[in-house]
N, C-alpha and C positions, 0 to 999 in steps of 0.2 A: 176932750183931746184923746185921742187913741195911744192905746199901750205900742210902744215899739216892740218887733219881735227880738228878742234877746237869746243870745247863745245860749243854750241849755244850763249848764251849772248857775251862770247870772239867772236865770228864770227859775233856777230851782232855789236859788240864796233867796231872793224876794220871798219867793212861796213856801218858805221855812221861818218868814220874819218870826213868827209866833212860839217856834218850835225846835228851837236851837238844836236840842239832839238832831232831828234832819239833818243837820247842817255836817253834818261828817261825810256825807257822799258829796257837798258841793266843792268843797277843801283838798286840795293835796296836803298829808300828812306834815307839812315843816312850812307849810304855810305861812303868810305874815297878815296881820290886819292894822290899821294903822288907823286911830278915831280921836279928836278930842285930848292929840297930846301925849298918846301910849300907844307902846305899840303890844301887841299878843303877837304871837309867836309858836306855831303847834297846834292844834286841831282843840283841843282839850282847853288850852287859855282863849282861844277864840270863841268854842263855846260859851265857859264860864262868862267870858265877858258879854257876849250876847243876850244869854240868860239874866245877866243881872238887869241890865239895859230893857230887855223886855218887860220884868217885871217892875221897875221904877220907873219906865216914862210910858208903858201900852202905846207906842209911836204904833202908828200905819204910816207907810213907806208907799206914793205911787208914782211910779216911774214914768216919766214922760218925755225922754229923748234919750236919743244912742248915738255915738259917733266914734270913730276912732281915732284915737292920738300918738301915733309912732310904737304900737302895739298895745296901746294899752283900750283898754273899752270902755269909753266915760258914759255913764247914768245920770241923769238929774231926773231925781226923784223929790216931788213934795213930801214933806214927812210932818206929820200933824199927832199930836199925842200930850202928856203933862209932861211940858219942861217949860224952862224960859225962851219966848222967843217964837214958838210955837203956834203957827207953821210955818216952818221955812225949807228951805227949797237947799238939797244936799246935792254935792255931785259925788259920785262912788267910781272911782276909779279902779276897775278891774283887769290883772294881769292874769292870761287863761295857759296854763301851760298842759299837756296830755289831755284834755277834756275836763282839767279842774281848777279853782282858783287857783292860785300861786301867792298872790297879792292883792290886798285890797286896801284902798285908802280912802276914807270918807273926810270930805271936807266942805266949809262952806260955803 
C-alpha cells in the first residue's frame, strides 16, 4: 500500500516517531496532543510523553491514508510494537496551523 504524501510537519511528526527531541520543529509551542485518555499540553509534555511511549512500546507507526475532515487531517496509520492489542490500526487526527501542529488527537 503506498505512503500518502502528507503535509510536511505531519511527515516530519512520523519521521521523528523514534526521536522525540525532533519533534520541537513539528509542534507549535502551546500545542495540545490528546492519546489514550490525557491530554499534554506544551511542547516539553508532548515530548515527555512521547519519549516515554517510545521507549515502553518501540511502536512503528505506518501510515496509509489521508483525508480531510472540516480542517482537520485524519492519518490511519497501522502501528505494531509491545502493547496489548498490537497491531492495530490508529487514526491521528491533525490540526495544522502556521506550518505546525496545533493539535493532535490519536485515537482508535
Amino acid at each position: 500500500m503506498p505512503t500518502p504524501t502528507l503535509p510536511a510537519p505531519i511527515a516530519a511528526y512520523f519521521a521523528a516517531e523514534h526521536h522525540p527531541e525532533a519533534l520541537s520543529a513539528c509542534f507549535a509551542k502551546d500545542a495540545v496532543l490528546k492519546d489514550d485518555g490525557h491530554t499534554y499540553t506544551g511542547i516539553d509534555a508532548i515530548q515527555a510523553f512521547l519519549a516515554a511511549a517510545s521507549a515502553k512500546y518501540h511502536a512503528t507507526t505506518v501510515p496509509f491514508s489521508l483525508r480531510d475532515d472540516g480542517g482537520w487531517h485524519v492519518v490511519h496509520a497501522n502501528v505494531s510494537g509491545n502493547f496489548p492489542g498490537s497491531p492495530v490500526v490508529l487514526a491521528h487526527r491533525f490540526r495544522l496551523q502556521h506550518g505546525l501542529i496545533q493539535a493532535l488527537e490519536i485515537t482508535v
